[in-house]
C-alpha positions in Angstrom: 140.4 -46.7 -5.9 140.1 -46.0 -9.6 137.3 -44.6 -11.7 136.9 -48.3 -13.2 136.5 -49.6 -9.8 134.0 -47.5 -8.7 131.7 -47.7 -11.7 132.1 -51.5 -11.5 130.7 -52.3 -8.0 127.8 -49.4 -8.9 127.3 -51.6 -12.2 126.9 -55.1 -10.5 124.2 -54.3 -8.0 120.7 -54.5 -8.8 118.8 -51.3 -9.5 115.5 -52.4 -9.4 112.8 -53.2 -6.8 113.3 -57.2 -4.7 110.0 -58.9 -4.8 109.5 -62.1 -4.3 112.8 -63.3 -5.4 112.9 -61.4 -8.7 114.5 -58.0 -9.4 111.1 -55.9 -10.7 110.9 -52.5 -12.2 108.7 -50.1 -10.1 105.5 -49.3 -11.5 105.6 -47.2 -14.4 109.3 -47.5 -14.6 110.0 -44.7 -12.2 113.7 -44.1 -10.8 115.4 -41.7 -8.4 119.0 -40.9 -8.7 121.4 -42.2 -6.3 124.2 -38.7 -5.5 127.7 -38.9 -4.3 128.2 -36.5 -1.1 131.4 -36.1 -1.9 130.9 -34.1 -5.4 127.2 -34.3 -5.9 127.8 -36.1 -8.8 124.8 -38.8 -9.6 126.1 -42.8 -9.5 123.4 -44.1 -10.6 119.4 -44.3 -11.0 117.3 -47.0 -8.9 114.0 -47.7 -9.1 110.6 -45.5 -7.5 108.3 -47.3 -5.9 104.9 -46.6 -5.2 102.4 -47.9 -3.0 101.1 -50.3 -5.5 105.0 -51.7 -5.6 104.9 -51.9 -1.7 101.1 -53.9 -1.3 102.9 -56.1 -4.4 105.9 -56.6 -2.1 103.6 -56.6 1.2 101.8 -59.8 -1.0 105.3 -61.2 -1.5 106.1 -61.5 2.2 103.1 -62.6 3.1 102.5 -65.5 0.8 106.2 -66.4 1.6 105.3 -66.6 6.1 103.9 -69.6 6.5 106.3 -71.6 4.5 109.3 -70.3 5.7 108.2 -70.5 9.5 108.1 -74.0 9.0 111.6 -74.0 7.7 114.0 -75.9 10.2 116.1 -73.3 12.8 119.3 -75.1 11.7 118.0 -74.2 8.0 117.3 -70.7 8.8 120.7 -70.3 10.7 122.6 -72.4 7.6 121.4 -69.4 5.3 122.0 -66.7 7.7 126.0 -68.2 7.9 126.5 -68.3 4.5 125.1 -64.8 4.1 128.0 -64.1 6.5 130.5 -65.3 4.8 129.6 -64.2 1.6 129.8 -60.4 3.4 133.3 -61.2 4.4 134.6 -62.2 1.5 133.2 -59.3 -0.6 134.0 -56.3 2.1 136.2 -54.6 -0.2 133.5 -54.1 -2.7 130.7 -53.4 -0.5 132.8 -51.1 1.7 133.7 -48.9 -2.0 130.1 -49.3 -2.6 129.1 -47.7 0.8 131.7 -44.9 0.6 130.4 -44.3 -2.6 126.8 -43.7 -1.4 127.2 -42.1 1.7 130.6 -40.6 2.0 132.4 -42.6 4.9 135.8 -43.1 4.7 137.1 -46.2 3.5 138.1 -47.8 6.6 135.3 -47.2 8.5 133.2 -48.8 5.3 134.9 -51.9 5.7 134.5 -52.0 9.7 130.5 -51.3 9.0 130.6 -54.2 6.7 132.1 -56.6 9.4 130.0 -55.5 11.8 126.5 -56.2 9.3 128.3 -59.3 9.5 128.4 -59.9 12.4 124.8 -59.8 13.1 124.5 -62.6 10.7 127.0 -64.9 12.2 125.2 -63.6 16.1 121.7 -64.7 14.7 122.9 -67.5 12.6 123.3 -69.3 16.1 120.5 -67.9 18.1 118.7 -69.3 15.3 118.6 -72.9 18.1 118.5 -71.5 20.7 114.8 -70.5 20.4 113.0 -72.2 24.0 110.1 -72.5 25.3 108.7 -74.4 28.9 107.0 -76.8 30.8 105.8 -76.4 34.2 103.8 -77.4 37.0 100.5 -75.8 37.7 100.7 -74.4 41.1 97.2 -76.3 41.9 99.0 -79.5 40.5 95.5 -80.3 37.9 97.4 -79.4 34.9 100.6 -78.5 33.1 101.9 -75.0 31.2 103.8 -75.4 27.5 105.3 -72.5 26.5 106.8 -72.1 23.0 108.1 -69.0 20.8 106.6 -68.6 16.7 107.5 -65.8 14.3 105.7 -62.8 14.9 104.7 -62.6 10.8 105.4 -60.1 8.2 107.9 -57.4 8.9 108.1 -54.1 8.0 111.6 -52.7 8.7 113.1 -49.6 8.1 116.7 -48.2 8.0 118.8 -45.4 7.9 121.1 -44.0 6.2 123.9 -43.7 8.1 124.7 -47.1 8.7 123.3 -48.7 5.4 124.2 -52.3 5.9 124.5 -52.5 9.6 120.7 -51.7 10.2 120.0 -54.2 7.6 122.1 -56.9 9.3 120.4 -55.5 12.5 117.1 -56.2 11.6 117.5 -58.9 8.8 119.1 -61.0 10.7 117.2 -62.0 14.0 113.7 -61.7 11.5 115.4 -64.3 9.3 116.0 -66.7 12.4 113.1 -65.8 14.4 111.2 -67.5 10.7 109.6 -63.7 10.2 109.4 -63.0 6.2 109.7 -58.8 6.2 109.7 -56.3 4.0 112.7 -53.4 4.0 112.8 -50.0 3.0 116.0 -48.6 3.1 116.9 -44.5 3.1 116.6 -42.6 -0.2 120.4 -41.2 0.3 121.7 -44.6 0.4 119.8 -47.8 -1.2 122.7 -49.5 -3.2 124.0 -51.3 -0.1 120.8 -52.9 0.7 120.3 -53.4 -2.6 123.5 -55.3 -2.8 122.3 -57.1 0.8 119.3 -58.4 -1.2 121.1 -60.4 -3.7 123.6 -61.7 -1.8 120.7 -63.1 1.0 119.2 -64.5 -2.2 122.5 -66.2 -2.9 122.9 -67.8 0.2 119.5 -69.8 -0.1 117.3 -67.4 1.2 113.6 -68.5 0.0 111.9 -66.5 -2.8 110.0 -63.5 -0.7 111.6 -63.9 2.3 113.3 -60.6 1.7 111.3 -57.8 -0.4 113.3 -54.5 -1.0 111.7 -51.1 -1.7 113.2 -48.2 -2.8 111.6 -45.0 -2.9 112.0 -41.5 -2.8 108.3 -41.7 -1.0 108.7 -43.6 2.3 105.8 -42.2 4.0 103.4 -42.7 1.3 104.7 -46.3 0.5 105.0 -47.3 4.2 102.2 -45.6 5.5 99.4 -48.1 3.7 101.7 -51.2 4.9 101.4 -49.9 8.2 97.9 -50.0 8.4 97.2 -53.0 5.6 96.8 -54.8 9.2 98.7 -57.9 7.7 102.1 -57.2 8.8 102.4 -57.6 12.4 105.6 -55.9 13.4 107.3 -52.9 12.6 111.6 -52.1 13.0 112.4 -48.7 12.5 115.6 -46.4 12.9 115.7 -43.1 12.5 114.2 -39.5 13.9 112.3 -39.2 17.2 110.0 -37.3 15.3 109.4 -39.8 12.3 109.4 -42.4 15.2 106.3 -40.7 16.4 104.6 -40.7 13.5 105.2 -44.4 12.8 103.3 -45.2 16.3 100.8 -43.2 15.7 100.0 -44.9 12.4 100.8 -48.2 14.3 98.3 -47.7 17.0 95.9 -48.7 14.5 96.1 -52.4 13.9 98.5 -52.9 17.0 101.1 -53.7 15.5 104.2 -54.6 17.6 107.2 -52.0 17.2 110.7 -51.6 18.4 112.0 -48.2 17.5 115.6 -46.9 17.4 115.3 -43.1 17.5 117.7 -40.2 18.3 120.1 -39.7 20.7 121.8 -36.9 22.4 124.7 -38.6 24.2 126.9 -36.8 27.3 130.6 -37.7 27.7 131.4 -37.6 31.5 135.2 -36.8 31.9 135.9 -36.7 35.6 139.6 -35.3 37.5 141.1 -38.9 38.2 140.2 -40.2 34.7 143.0 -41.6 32.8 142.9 -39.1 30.0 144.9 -41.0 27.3 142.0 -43.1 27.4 139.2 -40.5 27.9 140.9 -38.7 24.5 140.9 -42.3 22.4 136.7 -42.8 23.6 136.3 -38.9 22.6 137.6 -39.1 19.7 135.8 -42.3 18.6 132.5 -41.7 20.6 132.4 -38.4 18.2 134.2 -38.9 14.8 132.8 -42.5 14.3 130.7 -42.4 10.8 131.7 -38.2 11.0 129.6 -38.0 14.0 126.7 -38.8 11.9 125.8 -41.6 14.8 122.7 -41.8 17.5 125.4 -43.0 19.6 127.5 -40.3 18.6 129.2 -38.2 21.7 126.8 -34.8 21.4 127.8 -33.0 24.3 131.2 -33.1 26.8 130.8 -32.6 30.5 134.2 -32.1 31.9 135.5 -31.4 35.5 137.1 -28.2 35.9 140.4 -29.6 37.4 141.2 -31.1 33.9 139.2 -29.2 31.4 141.7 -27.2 30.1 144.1 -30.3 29.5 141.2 -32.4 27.7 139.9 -29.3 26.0 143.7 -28.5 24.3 144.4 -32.2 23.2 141.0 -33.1 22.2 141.9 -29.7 19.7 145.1 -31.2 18.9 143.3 -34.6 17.5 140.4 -33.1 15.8 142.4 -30.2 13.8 144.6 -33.1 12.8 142.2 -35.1 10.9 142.3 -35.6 7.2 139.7 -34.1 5.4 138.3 -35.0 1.8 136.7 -38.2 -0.6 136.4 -41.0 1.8 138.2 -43.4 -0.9 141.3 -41.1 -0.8 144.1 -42.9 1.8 144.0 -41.8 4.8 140.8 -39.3 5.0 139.2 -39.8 8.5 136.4 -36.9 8.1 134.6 -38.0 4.7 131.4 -35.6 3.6 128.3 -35.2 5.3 125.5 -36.9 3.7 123.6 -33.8 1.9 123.5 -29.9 1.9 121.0 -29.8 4.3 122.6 -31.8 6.9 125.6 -29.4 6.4 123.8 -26.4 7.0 122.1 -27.8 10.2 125.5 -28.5 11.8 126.6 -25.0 10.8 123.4 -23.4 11.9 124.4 -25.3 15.6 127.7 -24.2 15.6 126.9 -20.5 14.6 124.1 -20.2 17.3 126.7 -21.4 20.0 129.1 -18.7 19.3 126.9 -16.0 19.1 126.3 -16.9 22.4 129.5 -17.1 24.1 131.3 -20.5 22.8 134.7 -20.4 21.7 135.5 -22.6 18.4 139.0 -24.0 18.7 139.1 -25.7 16.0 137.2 -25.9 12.5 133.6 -23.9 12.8 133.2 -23.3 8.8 132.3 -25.5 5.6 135.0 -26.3 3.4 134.8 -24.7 -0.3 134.4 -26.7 -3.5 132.3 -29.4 -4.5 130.6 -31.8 -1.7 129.1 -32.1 1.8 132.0 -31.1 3.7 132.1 -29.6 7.3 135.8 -29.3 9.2 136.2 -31.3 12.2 135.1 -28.4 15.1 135.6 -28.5 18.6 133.7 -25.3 20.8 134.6 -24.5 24.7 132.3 -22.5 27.2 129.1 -23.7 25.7 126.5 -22.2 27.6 123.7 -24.0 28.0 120.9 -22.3 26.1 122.9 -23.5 22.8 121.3 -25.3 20.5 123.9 -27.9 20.8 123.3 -28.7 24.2 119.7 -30.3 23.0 119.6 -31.1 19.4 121.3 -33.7 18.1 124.2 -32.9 16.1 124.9 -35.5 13.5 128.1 -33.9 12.1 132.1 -33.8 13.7 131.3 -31.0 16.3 132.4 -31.5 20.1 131.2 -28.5 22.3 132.7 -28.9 25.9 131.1 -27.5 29.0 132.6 -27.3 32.5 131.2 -28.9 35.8 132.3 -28.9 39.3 130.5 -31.4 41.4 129.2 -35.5 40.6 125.6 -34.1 40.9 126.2 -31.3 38.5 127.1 -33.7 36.1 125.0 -36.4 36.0 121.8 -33.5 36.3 123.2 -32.2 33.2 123.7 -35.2 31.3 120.2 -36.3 32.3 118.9 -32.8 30.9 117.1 -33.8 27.8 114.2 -36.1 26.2 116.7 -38.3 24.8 118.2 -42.1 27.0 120.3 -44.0 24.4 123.5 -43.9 25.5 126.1 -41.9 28.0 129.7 -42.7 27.9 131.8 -42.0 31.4 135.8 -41.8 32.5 137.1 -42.5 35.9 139.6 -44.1 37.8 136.8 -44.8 40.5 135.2 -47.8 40.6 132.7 -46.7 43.1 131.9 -43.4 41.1 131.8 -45.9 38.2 129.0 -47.7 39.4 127.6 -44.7 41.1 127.1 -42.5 38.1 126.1 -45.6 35.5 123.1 -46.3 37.6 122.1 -42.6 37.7 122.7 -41.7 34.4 119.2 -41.9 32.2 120.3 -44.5 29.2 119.7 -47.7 27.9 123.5 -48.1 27.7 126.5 -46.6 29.3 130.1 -46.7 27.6 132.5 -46.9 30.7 135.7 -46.2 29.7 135.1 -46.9 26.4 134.1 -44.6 23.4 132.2 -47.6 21.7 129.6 -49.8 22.4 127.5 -50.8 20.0 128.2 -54.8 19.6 125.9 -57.8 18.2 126.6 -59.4 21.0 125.2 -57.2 23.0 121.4 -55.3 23.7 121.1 -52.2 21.7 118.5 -49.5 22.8 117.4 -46.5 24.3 114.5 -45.1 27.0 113.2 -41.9 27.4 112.2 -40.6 23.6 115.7 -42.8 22.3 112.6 -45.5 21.6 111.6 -49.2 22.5 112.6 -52.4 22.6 116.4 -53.9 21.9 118.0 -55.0 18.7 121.3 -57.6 19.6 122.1 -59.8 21.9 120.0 -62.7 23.4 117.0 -60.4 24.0 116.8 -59.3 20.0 115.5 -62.4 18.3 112.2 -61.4 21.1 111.3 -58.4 19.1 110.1 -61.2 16.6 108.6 -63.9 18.5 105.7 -64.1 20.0 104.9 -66.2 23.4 102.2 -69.0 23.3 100.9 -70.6 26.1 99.0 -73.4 25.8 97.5 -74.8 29.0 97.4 -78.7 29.4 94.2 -80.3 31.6 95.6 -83.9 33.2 
């Protein structure tokens, strides 16, 4: 992509704050800059908000609830479908855009932005398919109606890893559930929401509907939301530890939450699995946005009979990844997304082999300008490593050795975290056996992927609550009404 290319999909997205349909300037005309990982050059400024820019965007959404509940499903789903189109069609652009902001290579930019897409076109159609009921009393002296209305004012908030995926995720079963909402997108990476909120807006989406804050202050401009005690949800992804927090602060007006929190995923690889495929999921369940994923593959379990095999061409596949800018051709391990997440995967990998692990590929930071950090893959990790229970976030695959079925799943169960474990074997029996046993809201089996709109996404354990996809996602933003009819 050339310099002209990338300066002109910077230059065409908004910069400023999205309240109530207009582009606004924070108060006092603050900004923040927006950094490149790959040189830690600045692309652009955006605008600062404060908490008086979030109560004016809180007001937005609001004032906005009780019209657009009463908009029609078909309406709401009409303006969801156009917003996916409108994705499609621009997925070069927004894909540059992403890379630009967070580092990703290319490709995987453009796969993100189908898959934001997706969620769109999903909700779009569960839009009318919102249903109630009528029944019977059991006594017979009267008759239950049950129906589903918009929860109310929103307050989501996303990561950056996965800039306009999370904002598909969440925007799009609030927007056909009727829920107005306001978002708050990372600090590392607000352009691609920003660029979210204009084309929603060009797609017919009512005026404040959709409010967009960006701040370098989450916590003091989300914090007095929380507790305002008008909204009456909360979406969040992100930390465990932040996800804590948010409850806590939660807890206070009772406001309904579903919370997408850390991970720290196993990979089971047992004797009779077919290991062309178990390399393929590896190598996706880990290198996937650079292994900065909550699904990402965190640690390898792998039966001693074919350890040594999986171990050596596992090695093969990661020290033959491209490294550099993700919009050079061909690059598959882009930057990490700052200095600090850089030095906490080196930190990992240096405290595993100074107790024992063997690197075997990668293990160091790259020199020269950006967030880079080779592609690393470690053998004989013991289990006191740090790896073995923090979440890595960065294109490191430490392998350990088991024996038995039990061993395994006891060691993949061995941590606070439940949001996904991915399996290999040939045996449907074991299949079954070990998905049931294994503690996780979802199970990859024989498959490195599963994250899908189509599809319940969502963890137990401290991974958090509630599901985002699927039929069950549009739930998180309705609430149940009974009404009960005397004859």
């Amino acid at each position: 992509m050339s310099e002209i290319s990338e300066t002109g999909v910077v230059d065409a997205v908004g910069k400023d704050l999205f309240i109530g349909g207009k582009w606004t300037s924070a108060a006092g005309g603050r900004t923040f800059p927006v950094y490149d990982p790959s040189n830690g050059k600045v692309l652009c400024e955006v605008a600062d908000a404060s908490p008086a820019d979030g109560v004016a965007a809180l007001d937005a959404a609001v004032a906005a609830q009780p019209g657009f509940a009463a908009v029609a499903p078909r309406e709401r789903g009409e303006i969801l479908r156009r917003a996916y189109e409108l994705l499609i069609a621009r997925n070069e652009e927004l894909a540059l855009l992403m890379t630009l902001e967070m580092g990703k290579p290319l490709a995987e930019a453009r796969g993100e932005i189908t898959y934001a897409a997706e969620f769109f076109r999903w909700f779009a159609e569960e839009a009318v398919r919102i249903d109630g009921g009528y029944a019977v009393a059991p006594n017979g002296s009267g008759r239950f109606l049950v129906t589903k209305q918009p929860v109310g004012p929103t307050l989501l908030i996303t990561p950056w890893n996965f800039p306009m995926a999370m904002g598909g995720r969440k925007l799009g079963p609030a927007i056909a559930a009727g829920c107005t909402s306001v978002i708050k997108p990372a600090a590392q990476t607000p352009l691609s929401m920003l660029a979210l909120a204009g084309i929603l807006a060009e797609a017919g989406l009512p005026e404040g509907v959709v409010n967009v804050l960006t701040t370098s202050d989450s916590g003091g401009v989300m914090e007095p939301l929380i507790r305002d005690g008008r909204a009456r949800k909360l979406s969040f992804t992100g930390s465990t530890s932040v996800g804590r927090k948010l409850l806590e602060q939660s807890a206070e007006k009772v406001l309904r939450t579903s919370m997408e929190l850390g991970g720290n995923a196993p990979f089971l690889v047992f004797d009779d699995a077919d290991m062309d495929a178990a390399i393929e999921g590896a190598m996706q369940a880990k290198m996937r946005n650079i292994g900065e994923a909550c699904t990402a593959a965190n640690r390898f379990y792998v039966q001693r009979g074919v350890v040594e095999e999986f171990s050596r061409r596992l090695t093969e596949r990661m020290s033959a990844l491209p490294l550099g800018r993700g919009t050079e051709d061909g690059v598959v391990v882009g930057p990490l997304i700052d200095r600090a997440a850089v030095e906490k995967v080196s930190s990992l990998v240096s405290d595993a082999a100074d107790r024992g692990a063997k690197v075997l590929t990668g293990g160091s930071t790259v020199d020269g300008p950006g967030n880079f950090y080779q592609a690393t893959v470690l053998t004989d990790v013991p289990k006191d490593a740090k790896l073995a229970s923090e979440e890595i976030f960065g294109p490191v695959a430490p392998i350990s050795v088991f024996d038995t079925e039990d061993e395994a799943v006891a060691a993949a169960n061995d941590t606070e975290y439940g949001l996904v474990s991915y399996l290999y074997t040939s045996d449907v029996k074991r299949a079954l056996r070990v998905s049931e046993r294994l503690e996780a809201g979802m199970i990859g089996l024989n498959q490195g992927i599963v994250s899908n709109p189509a599809a319940p996404f969502g963890g137990i354990k401290q991974s958090g609550l509630g599901r985002e996809g699927g039929t069950v996602g549009i739930e998180e933003f309705l609430e149940t009404k009974y009404i009960a009819v005397s004859l």
